[in-house]
C-alpha positions, 0 to 999 in steps of 0.5 A: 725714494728719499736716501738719508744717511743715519746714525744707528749704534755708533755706525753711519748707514744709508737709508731709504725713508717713506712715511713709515719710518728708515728701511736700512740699506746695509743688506744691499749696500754692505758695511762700507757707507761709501757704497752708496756711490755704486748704486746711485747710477738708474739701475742701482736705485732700482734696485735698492727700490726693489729691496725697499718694496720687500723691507720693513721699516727699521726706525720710527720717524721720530727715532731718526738721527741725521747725518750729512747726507754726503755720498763720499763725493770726490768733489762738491762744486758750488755756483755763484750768483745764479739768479738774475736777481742776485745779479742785480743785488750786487748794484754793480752795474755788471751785465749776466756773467758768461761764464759761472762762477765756480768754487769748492767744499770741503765735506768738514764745511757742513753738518746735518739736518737738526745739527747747529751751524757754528759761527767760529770764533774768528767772525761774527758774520756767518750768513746764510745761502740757501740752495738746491743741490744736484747729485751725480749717479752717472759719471762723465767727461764733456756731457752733452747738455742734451743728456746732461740731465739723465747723469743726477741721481737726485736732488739735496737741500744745502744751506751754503753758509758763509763766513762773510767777511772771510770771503774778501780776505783775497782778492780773487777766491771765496775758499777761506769764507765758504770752508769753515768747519761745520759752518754750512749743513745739506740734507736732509736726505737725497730725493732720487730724481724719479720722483722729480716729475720735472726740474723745471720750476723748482722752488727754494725758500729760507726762512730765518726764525719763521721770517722769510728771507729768500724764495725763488725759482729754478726758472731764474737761473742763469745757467740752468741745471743741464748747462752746469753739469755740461759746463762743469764736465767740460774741464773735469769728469764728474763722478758718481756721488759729486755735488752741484750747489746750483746757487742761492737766490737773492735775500742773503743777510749781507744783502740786508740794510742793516746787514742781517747776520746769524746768532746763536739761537736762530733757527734756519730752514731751507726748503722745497715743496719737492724735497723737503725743509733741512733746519739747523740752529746756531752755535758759537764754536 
């Protein structure tokens, strides 16, 4: 089941997507988009399936107006430098780290689906990061990597766009260059995890105005989606509705020589043959 959050007549809803169009979700769910978080645990999708299989769609395809497909988390932890060749892309000469590297979002730092990116007026060097993102059902404190999979609800597209010269104004934090408003997008809707057969080999491509700039795999993490959820919950208790970016692989514009950075006009997608494509163009704001 595909969850996507909408815009209809001034309201934000959730809604479940299938080729036929939105079913709204308000009967199940209320008023209140937040409620979304109570039914992203195994027996509340099944139940907004159940009411899925009985609906009629609300909206055409083309009728859709996206949101950020944010279900109120608490928190949005990203990961840095989680693939062996963004290791590599440093030419550091640093071994793989032990440890992940951790920061957070705010939910102002992105926009939707078909939304533009704003380059803000305080740089010329928004970059873009695409990634895949884990979306909690079930909560838990110090999750045993045996199980650590059954707590994701289901699974996102985020372009972790980046402000980059922003990222290095402190010595020890990215937070400035990762937080600026509007300046990264995730969606477009949330695919639930019991229509991933397997997280295992789980492909992540951008492409920037149709040139391809990234494309990798699951299988060249570092740290694993179940290591990340066990880790992560070791030092805080993750809630329904939080979010895990997983990394973005090697092909950044910074990386480029002559750095390739974003410009009002381009077009970026994110993509994976699992879940989707999330597009944004480029304003200046």
């Amino acid at each position: 089941m595909k969850l996507a959050r909408l815009a209809r007549s001034g309201q934000s809803i959730w809604a479940a997507l299938d080729d036929r169009g939105a079913i709204d979700l308000t009967p199940v769910l209320g008023p209140d988009p937040r409620a979304i978080r109570d039914h992203l645990a195994p027996e509340g999708v099944d139940q907004l399936k159940r009411f899925v299989r009985s609906a009629a769609p609300d909206l055409a395809p083309d009728q859709l107006l996206y949101e950020p497909c944010l279900p109120e988390p608490q928190k949005i932890i990203c990961v840095g430098v989680n693939y062996h060749n963004r290791n590599e892309e440093y030419r550091d000469g640093s071994e793989l780290p032990n440890y992940p590297s951790l920061f957070l979002r705010t939910p102002a730092s992105f926009t939707a689906h078909n939304s533009p990116l704003v380059r803000p007026l305080e740089s010329s060097r928004l970059d873009y990061e695409g990634e895949l993102v884990l979306v909690i059902g079930t909560g838990g404190r110090r999750i045993a990597r045996e199980s650590a999979l059954s707590h994701v609800a289901g699974i996102t597209l985020m372009n972790e766009g980046t402000i980059r010269d922003w990222v290095r104004h402190a010595k020890f934090n990215v937070t400035q260059g990762k937080n600026f408003d509007q300046s990264g997008s995730v969606g477009p809707w949330i695919v639930t995890s019991d229509e991933i057969e397997t997280f295992d080999g789980m492909a992540v491509q951008t492409r920037v105005n149709d040139e391809l700039r990234q494309d990798d795999s699951t299988d060249n993490m570092i740290f694993d989606f179940a290591y990340l959820i066990e880790y992560i919950s070791s030092f805080t208790t993750l809630l329904p509705g939080d979010m895990i970016s997983t990394g973005t692989p090697p092909g950044a514009g910074a990386r480029s020589d002559p750095p390739k950075f974003l410009k009002p006009g381009d077009v970026v997608e994110v993509s994976s043959p699992r879940i989707g494509i999330l597009r944004n163009g480029i304003v200046d704001g």
